[in-house]
C-alpha positions in Angstrom: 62.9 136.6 88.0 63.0 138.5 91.0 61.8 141.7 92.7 58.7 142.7 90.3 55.6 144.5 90.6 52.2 144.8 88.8 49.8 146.7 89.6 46.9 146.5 87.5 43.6 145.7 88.9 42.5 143.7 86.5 45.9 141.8 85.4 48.3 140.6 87.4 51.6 138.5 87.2 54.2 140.2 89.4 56.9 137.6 87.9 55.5 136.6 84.5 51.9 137.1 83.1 50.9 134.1 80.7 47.7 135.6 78.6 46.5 133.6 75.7 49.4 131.6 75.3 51.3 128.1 76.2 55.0 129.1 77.4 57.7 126.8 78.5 59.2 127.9 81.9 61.6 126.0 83.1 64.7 126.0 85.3 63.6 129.8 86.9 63.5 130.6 90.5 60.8 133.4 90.9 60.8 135.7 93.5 59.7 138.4 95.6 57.4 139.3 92.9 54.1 141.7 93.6 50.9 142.0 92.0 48.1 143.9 93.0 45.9 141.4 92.3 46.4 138.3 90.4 49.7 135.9 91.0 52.2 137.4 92.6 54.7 134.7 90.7 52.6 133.9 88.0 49.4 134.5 86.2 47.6 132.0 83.8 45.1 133.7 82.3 43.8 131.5 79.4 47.0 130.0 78.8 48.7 126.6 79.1 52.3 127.0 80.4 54.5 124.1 81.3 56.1 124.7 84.2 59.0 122.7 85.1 61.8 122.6 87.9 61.1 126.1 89.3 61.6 127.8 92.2 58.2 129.9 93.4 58.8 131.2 96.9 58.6 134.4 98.3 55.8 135.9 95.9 53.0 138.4 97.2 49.4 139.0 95.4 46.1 139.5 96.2 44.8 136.1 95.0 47.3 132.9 94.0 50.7 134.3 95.8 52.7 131.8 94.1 50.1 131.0 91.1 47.0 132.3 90.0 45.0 130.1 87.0 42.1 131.7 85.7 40.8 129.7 82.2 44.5 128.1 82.2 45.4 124.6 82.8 49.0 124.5 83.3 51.2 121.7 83.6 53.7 122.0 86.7 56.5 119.4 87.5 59.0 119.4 90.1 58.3 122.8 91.3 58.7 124.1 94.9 56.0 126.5 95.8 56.4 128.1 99.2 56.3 131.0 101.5 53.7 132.7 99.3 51.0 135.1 100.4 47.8 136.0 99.3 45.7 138.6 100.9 42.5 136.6 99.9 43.1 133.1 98.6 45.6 130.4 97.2 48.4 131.5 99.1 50.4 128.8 96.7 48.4 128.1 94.1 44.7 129.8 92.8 42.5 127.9 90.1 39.2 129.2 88.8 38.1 128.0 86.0 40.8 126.0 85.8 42.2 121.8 85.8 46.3 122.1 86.7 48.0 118.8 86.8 50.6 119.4 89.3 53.5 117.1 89.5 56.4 115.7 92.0 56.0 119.3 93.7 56.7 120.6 97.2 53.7 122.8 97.6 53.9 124.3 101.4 54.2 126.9 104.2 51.9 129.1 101.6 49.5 131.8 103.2 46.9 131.6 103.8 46.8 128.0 102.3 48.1 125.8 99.9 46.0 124.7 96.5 42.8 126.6 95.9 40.2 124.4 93.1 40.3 122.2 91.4 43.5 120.6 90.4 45.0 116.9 89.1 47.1 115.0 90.9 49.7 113.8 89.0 51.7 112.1 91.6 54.5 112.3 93.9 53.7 116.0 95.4 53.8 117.3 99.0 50.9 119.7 99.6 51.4 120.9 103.5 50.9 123.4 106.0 55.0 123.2 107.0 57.4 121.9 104.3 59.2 118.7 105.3 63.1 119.2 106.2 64.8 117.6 104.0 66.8 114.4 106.4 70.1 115.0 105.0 72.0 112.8 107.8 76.0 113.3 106.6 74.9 117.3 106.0 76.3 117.0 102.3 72.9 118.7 100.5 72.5 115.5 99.0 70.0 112.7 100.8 71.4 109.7 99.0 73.2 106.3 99.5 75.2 107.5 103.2 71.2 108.0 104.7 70.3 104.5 104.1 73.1 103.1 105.4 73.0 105.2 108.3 69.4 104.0 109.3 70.3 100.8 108.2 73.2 101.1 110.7 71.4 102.6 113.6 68.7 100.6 112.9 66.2 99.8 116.1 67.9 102.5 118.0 66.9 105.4 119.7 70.0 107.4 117.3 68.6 110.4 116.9 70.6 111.1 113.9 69.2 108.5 112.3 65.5 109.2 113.4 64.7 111.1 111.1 60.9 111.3 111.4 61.5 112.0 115.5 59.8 109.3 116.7 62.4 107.8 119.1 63.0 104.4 117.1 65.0 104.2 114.0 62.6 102.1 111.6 61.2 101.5 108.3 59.2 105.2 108.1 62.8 106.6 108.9 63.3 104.8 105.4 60.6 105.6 104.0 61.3 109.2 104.8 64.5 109.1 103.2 64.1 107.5 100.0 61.0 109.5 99.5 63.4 112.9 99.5 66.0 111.5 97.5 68.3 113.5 95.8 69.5 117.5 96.3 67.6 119.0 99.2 66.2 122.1 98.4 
């Protein structure tokens, strides 16, 4: 879902506008939407979506670049939500009114931040100013088996392949780091 604009002043929902309704979205990479106002990506307005393994980057709105929740309490898992922009708030994600539960998602390098109200944690999410590279050692796309054994090989060295986090030893937080982005990088 790409390349959209609204531009009501009162609705928004460059890529999709939920109103008074509980879609299922999943698998969709939305981007370089525009809305006028609200949720450049998506808008929730009174509506429960479930979100699930999407791709929000890139979006543009006035309020919630990536996704705006007014009255809605969507349910987001495994998302990636970055390089939004708002031109007022929730460069990621807006909530008024509104109780997410957001999900083992990278939220990050939104603008001009990343989570606005109130949401619920439901574990296992990245909410950050930059996003994390992703320490893919053997350069396959896939951090996996090869990156353990790697740090396990270069293990209390100064191998800066194998430091992963960049601070000069290879340790347990290099570990750490790579079993906590297990799987494709994105």
């Amino acid at each position: 879902i790409t390349g959209n604009t609204a531009n009501g002043s009162y609705f928004g929902g460059g890529g999709i506008f939920c109103y008074n309704n509980s879609p299922t979205i999943t698998d969709c990479t939305i981007t370089g939407n525009t809305a006028t106002s609200y949720g450049g990506g998506i808008c929730c307005y009174d509506s429960d979506p479930t979100i699930t393994d999407c791709t929000i980057t890139g979006n543009t709105a006035g309020r919630g670049g990536g996704i705006d929740c007014y009255q809605s309490n969507p349910t987001t898992t495994g998302c990636t939500i970055t390089d939004n922009t708002a031109t007022n708030s929730g460069g990621g994600i807006w909530c008024g009114g509104s109780n997410p539960t957001i999900t083992d998602c990278k939220v990050c390098a939104n603008s001009p931040n990343q989570i606005v109200g109130n949401w619920a944690d439901g574990g296992g999410n990245t909410v950050a100013f930059e996003c994390p590279e992703c320490p893919d050692i053997n350069g396959d796309g896939v951090v996996g088996v090869d990156e353990v054994l790697a740090v396990i090989a270069a293990w209390d060295t100064d191998d800066a392949d194998a430091d992963v986090n960049d601070d000069g030893i290879v340790d347990t937080n290099d570990l750490l780091l790579i079993l906590s982005a297990w799987g494709p990088c994105e």
